[in-house]
VOKEBA-915499 format. One record per residue (C-alpha): y, x, z. Coordinates in steps of 0.25 Angstrom, whole numbers, plus 5000, padded with zeros to 4 digits. Example, Ala and Ser with C-alpha at 12.3 -4.5 7.8 and 13.67 -1.06 7.14 Angstrom:
2
((4982; 5049; 5031)),
((4996; 5055; 5029)),
END
This chain:
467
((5346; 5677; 5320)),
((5341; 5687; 5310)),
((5327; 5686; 5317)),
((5327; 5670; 5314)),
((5331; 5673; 5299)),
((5319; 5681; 5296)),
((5309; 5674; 5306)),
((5313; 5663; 5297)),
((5312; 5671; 5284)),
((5297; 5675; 5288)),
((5292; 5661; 5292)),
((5298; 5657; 5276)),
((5290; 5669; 5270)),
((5277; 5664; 5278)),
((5279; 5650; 5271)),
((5279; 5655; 5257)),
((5268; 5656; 5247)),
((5261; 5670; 5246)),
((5270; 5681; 5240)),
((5283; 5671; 5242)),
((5294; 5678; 5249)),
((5306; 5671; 5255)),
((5321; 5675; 5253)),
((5328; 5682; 5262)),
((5341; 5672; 5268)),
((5353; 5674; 5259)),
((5358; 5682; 5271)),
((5347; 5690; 5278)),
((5356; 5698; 5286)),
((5365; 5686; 5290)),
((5363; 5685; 5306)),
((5367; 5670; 5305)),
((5361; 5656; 5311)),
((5363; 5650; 5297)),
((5354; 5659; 5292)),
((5342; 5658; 5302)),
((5345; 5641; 5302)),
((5341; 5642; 5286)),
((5329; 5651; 5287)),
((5324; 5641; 5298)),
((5327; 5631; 5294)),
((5319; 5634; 5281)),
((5306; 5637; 5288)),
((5296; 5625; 5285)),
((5293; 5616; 5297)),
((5276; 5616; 5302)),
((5274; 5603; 5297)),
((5281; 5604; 5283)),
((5273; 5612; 5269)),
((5274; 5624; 5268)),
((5272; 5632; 5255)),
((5260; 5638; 5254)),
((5252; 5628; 5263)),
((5240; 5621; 5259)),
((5242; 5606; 5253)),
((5239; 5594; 5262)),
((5224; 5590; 5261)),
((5223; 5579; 5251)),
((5222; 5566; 5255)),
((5211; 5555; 5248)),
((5210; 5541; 5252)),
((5197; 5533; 5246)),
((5201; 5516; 5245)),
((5192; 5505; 5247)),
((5178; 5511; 5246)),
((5166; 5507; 5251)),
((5160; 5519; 5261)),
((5147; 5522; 5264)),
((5150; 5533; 5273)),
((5135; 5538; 5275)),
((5133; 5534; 5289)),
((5133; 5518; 5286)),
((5144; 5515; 5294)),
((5153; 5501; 5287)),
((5160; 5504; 5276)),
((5176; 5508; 5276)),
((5184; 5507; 5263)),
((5195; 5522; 5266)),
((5193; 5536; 5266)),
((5204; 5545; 5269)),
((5201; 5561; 5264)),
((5211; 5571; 5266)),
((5205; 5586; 5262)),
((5192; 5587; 5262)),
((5189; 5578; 5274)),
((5187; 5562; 5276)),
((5199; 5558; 5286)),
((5197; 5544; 5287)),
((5189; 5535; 5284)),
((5193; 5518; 5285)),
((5197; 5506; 5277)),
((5210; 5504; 5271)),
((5217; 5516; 5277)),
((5231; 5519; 5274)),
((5232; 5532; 5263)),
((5239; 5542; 5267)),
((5252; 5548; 5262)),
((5248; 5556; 5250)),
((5234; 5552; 5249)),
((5226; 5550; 5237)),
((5220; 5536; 5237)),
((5207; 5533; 5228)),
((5202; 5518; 5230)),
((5186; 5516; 5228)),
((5189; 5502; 5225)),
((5174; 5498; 5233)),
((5167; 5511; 5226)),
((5159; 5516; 5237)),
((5162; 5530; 5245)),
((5151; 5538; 5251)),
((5150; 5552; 5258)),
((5147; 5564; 5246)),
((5131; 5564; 5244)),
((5125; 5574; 5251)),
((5111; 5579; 5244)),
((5101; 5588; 5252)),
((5092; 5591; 5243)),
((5096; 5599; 5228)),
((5095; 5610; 5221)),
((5108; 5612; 5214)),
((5103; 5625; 5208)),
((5091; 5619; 5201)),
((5092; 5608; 5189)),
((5080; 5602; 5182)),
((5075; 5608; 5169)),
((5070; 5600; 5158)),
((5056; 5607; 5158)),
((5048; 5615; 5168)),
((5048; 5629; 5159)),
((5061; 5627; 5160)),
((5063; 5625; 5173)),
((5055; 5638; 5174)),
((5063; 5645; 5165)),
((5077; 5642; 5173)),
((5071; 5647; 5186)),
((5068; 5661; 5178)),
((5081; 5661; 5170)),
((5090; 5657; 5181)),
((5099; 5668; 5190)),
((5108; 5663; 5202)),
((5118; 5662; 5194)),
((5112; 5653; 5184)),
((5107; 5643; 5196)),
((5123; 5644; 5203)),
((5128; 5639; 5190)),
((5118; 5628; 5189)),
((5119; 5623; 5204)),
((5135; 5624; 5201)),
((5134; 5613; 5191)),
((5124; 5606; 5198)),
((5133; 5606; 5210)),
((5142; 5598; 5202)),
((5133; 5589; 5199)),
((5129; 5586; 5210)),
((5145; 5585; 5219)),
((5149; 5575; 5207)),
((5136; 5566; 5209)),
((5142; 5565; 5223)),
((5133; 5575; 5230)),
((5143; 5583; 5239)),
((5133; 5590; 5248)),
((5121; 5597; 5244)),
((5109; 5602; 5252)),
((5104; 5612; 5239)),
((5088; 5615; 5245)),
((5083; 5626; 5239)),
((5089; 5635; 5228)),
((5093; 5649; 5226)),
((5105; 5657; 5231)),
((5112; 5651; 5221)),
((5116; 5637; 5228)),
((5123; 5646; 5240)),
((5132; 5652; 5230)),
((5135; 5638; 5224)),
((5136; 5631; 5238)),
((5147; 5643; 5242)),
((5153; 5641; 5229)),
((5156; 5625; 5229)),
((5162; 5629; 5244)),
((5171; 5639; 5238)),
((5174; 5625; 5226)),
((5170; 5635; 5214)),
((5162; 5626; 5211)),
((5160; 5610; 5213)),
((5148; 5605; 5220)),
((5145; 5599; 5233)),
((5142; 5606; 5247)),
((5129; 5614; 5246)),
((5118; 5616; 5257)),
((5110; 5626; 5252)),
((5097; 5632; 5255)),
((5097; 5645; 5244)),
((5083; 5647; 5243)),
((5071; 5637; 5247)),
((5061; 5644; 5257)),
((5047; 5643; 5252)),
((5032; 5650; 5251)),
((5028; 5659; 5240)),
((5024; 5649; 5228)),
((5029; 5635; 5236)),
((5039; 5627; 5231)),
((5050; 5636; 5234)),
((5045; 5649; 5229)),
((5056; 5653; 5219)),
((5046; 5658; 5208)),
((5036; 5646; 5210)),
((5027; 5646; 5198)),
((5034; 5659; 5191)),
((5028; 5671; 5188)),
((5033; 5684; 5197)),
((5036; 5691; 5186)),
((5047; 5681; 5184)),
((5052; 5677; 5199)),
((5048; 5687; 5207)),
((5061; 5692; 5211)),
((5065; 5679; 5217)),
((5055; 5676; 5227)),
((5054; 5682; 5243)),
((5063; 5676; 5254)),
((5076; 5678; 5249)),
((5073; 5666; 5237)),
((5064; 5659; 5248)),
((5051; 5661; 5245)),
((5045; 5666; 5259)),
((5029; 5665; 5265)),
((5028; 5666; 5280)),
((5038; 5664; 5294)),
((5045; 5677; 5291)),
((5047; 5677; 5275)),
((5052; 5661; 5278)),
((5062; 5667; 5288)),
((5068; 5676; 5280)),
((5068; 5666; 5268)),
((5077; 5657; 5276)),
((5086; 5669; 5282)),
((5088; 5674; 5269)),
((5092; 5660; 5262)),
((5102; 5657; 5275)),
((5106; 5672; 5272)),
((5111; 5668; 5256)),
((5119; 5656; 5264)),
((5109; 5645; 5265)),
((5113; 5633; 5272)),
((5099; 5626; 5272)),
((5086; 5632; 5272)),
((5073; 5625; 5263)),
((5060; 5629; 5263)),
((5047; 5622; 5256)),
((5037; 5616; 5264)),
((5029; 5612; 5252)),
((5027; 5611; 5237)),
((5033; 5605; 5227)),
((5034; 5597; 5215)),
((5043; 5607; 5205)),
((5036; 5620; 5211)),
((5023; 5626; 5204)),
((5009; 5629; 5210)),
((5012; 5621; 5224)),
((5009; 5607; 5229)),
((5019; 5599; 5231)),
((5018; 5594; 5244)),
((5008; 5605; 5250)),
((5015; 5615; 5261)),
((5019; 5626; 5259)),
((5027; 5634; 5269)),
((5019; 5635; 5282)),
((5025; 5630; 5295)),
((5028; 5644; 5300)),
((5036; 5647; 5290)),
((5042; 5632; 5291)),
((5045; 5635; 5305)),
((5050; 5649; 5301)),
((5060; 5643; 5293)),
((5066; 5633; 5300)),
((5069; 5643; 5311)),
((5076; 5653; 5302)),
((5086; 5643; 5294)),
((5087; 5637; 5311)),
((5091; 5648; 5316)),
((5102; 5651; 5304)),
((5107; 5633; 5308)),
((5099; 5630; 5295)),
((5091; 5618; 5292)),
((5079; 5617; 5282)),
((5076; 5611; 5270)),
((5060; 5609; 5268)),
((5055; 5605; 5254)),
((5042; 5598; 5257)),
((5035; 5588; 5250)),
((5022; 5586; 5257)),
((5017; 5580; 5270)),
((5013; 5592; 5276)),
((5024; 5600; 5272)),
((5034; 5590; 5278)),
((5029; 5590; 5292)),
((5026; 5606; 5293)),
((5042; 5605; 5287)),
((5047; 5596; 5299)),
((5038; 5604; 5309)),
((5046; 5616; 5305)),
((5060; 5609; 5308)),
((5064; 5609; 5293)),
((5076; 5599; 5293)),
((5072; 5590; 5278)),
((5062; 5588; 5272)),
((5064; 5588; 5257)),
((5057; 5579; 5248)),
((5048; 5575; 5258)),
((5037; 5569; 5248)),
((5024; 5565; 5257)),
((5028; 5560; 5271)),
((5021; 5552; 5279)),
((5026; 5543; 5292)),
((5021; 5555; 5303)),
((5030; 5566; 5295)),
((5041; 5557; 5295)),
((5042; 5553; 5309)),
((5039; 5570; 5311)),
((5052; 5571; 5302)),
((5059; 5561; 5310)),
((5056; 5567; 5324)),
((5060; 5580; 5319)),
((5073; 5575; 5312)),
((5070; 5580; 5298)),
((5076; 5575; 5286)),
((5071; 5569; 5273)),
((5077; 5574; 5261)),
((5068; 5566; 5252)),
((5072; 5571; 5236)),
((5068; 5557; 5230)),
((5076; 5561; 5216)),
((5067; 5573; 5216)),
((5055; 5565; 5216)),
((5059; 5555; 5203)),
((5064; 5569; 5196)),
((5050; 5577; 5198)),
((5043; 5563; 5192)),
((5053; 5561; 5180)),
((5050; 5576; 5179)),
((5035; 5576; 5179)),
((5035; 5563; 5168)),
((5043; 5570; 5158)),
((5037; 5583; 5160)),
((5048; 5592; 5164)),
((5042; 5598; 5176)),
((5028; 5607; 5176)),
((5015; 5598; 5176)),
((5011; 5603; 5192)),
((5025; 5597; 5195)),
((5024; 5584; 5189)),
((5011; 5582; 5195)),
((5017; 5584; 5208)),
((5030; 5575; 5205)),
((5021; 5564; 5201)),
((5014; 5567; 5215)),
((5025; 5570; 5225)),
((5038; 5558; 5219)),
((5030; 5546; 5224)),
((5028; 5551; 5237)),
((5042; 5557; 5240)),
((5046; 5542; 5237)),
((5035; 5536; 5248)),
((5039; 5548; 5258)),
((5054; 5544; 5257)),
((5051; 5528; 5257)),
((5044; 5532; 5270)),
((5053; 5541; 5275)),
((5064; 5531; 5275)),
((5056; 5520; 5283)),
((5053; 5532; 5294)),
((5068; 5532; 5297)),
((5068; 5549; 5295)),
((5080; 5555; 5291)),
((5083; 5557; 5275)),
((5093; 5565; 5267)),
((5095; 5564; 5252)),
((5090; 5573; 5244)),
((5089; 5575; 5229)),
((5083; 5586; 5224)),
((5092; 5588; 5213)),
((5090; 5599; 5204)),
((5077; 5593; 5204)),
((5083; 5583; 5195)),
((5099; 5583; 5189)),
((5109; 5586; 5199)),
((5121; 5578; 5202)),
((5109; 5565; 5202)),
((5107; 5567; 5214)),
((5111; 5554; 5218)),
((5098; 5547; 5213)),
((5092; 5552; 5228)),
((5099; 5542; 5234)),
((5094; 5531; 5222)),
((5081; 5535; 5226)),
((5081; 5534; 5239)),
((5086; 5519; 5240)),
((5075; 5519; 5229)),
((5062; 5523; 5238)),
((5067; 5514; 5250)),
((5080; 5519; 5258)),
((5094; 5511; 5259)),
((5103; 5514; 5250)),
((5113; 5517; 5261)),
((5103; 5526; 5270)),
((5102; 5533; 5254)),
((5116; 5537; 5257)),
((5115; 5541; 5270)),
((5105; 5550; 5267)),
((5113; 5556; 5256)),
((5126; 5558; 5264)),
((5125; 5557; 5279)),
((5113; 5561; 5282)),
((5108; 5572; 5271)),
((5124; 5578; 5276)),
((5117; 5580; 5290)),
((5106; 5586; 5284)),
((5112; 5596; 5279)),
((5120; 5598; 5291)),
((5135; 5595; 5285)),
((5143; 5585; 5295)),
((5155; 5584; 5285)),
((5148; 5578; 5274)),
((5140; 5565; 5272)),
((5148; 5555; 5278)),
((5163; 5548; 5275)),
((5168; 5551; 5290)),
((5182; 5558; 5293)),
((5183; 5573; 5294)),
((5170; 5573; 5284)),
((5171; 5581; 5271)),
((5176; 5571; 5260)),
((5163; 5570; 5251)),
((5166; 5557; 5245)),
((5156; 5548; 5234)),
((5160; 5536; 5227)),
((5152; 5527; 5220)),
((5155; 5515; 5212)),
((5146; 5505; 5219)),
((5140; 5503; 5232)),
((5128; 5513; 5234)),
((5121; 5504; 5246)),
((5120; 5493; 5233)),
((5116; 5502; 5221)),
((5114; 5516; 5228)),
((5114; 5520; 5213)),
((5127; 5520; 5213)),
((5127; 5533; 5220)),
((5122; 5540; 5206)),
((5137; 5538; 5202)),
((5148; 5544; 5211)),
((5161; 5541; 5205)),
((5169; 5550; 5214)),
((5164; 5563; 5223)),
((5172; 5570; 5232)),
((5168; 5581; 5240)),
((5176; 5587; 5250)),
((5189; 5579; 5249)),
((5187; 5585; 5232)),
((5186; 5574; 5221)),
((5174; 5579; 5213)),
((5171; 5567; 5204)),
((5184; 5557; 5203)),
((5183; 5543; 5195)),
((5193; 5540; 5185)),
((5199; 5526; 5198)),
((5199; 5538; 5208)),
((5209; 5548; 5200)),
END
């Protein structure tokens, strides 16, 4: 029997909190079946707590909403959330035992916003020069703190998923960091550099002097000419952690000394790049404003177009055949103009906002009639993060349904960027959660101001009826 006393006497040790110790029986010498009854009998059974064992999930049940659940199915008034995951789904469910029960009282629940197109590193300056004077003055550290509060912007304007397009290494330290929780902000795809030619759009010292920026420019930051420098642009960015690869297949409006629509990198070195993030099971991203651009863009295999300013009907059926997604930056386009009127950006770039907005808006209106494939995008940092809601507002505004606006900004923008957890109010889906007062399909402005964000079965932004 003194085998059974101590097997008994371990099993208690095992159960206690670390550095906890349990006390040997009042007899440990005493060979007796009273003695090996009470240390058995102490032992906990499988099913019961145990100290030292993780707490149950947490339990959330939202009451009475209106759903829209970004795949347009009818709508169902419960969801059931227990950890970080959506376990059910219905209409007037029982709660569980336990459960924390929040009724929406006919406020409307939607999947977390999903936007693939921002920059969370970038914010916009009140003046040109001195938008030119943050770019010399700022180190990594000073962008990683910016982007971290823009990060928070952005998760409480509802935004729990982010596809950040272009940056520095800077967006893979915050990604990893809002991973970890040090920081709050909503999932990142990142790109770390954008993958451009010497003096395009995303040339890192575009319109500086070398005396100033020349240590930042090469492959390593992006900036590559020819197939082979291209390669090891791409390799090197999915080397620093990149998720998603961008190139820019054109000009652009805030760059200097380039047209905005006019091509820039060469379909070699398209192709180049497409094969290299392929090969690594990445997708790419290509900025390109004009009609040219665009189709040597889809030729290559890029994935989205971003911006997507001059398209014609013979492009858009190409992008259709080839499967390739709009991400069509509307916000960006009433920015660049409110820009160029008050004189906040450089003269060349207003000329070229003034040129380009109109026909980024015509380009979408006859996008959407074309039936292909479009994913929000806002271009924030272009303009004040955490607004990023106004892309959808402007995409009801230049033709599309306010429900195939949300679509595009949950569901679909979610297979985009190649997350199945995310974008839909389904069982087993990660529980990013949007509520909003009224209902969106009505006055899709109403998406402007979320009243409660969750992400990840975590309450971000919590209304005074919810507490």
């Amino acid at each position: 029997m003194r085998s059974t006393v101590l097997l008994a006497t371990l099993v208690l040790g095992c159960a206690q909190p670390r550095g906890g110790s349990v006390p040997p029986p009042a007899d440990a010498t005493a060979d007796t079946e009273d003695a090996a009854v009470v240390g058995l009998a102490a032992i906990p059974s499988p099913t019961s707590p145990r100290i030292g064992d993780p707490p149950a999930p947490r339990t959330i049940v939202f009451r009475n909403a209106r759903i829209i659940d970004g795949t347009g199915a009818a709508p169902r008034s419960d969801v059931v959330i227990i950890g970080d995951r959506i376990a059910d789904i219905g209409a007037d469910m029982p709660i569980p035992a336990g459960a924390r029960s929040i009724d929406l009282a006919g406020r409307t629940l939607l999947p977390g916003f999903i936007d693939a197109h921002v920059h969370l590193g970038a914010s916009p300056q009140r003046n040109h020069d001195a938008a030119v004077a943050e770019r010399v003055r700022s180190s990594e550290a000073d962008v990683a703190l910016q982007a971290a509060a823009n990060a928070r912007r952005t998760l409480e304007a509802g935004f729990t998923t982010v596809r950040n397009v272009g940056g520095s290494f800077a967006d893979r330290s915050l990604r990893d960091a809002i991973v970890r929780g040090d920081v709050p902000g909503p999932r990142m795809v990142v790109a770390n550099f954008a993958v451009g030619i010497t003096g395009g759009h995303c040339d890192g010292g575009n319109g500086l002097h070398p005396d100033v920026f020349a240590e930042r420019t090469g492959p390593e930051f992006g900036t590559a000419d020819g197939p082979d420098e291209v390669r090891k642009a791409v390799r090197l960015q999915i080397k620093h952690g990149a998720d998603v690869i961008k190139v820019c297949a054109t000009g652009g409006v805030l760059s200097q000394g380039d047209g905005v629509g006019n091509p820039q990198m060469t379909d070699a070195e398209l192709v180049a790049a497409v094969q290299e993030a392929t090969r690594a099971d990445r997708k790419v991203a290509a900025h390109a404003h004009g009609n040219a651009g665009i189709r040597a863009a889809v030729r290559a295999g890029v994935h989205s177009i971003e911006h997507g300013s001059v398209l014609d009907a013979p492009t858009l059926a190409m992008m259709k055949r080839a499967g390739t997604v709009l991400v069509p930056t509307l916000s960006a386009a009433r920015a660049v103009e409110a820009m160029a009127e008050a004189g906040t950006i450089s003269a060349e770039s207003a000329a070229k906002a003034r040129a380009i907005a109109p026909k980024m808006r015509d380009s979408f209106a006859l996008a959407v009639r074309s039936g292909v494939t479009i994913a929000l995008g806002s271009d924030a940092g272009v303009f004040a993060h955490g607004t990023n809601g106004g892309e959808f507002v402007e995409m009801v505004r230049a033709g599309m349904t306010p429900m195939a606006a949300l679509t595009a900004g949950t569901a679909t923008a979610a297979a985009l960027l190649g997350r199945r957890d995310v974008g839909r109010i389904a069982p087993g889906m990660l529980a990013d959660l949007v509520v909003v007062e009224a209902d969106p399909l009505a006055d899709i402005a109403t998406v402007l101001r979320p009243t409660l964000v969750m992400k990840g079965g975590e309450l971000y932004v919590t209304p005074a009826w919810a507490e």
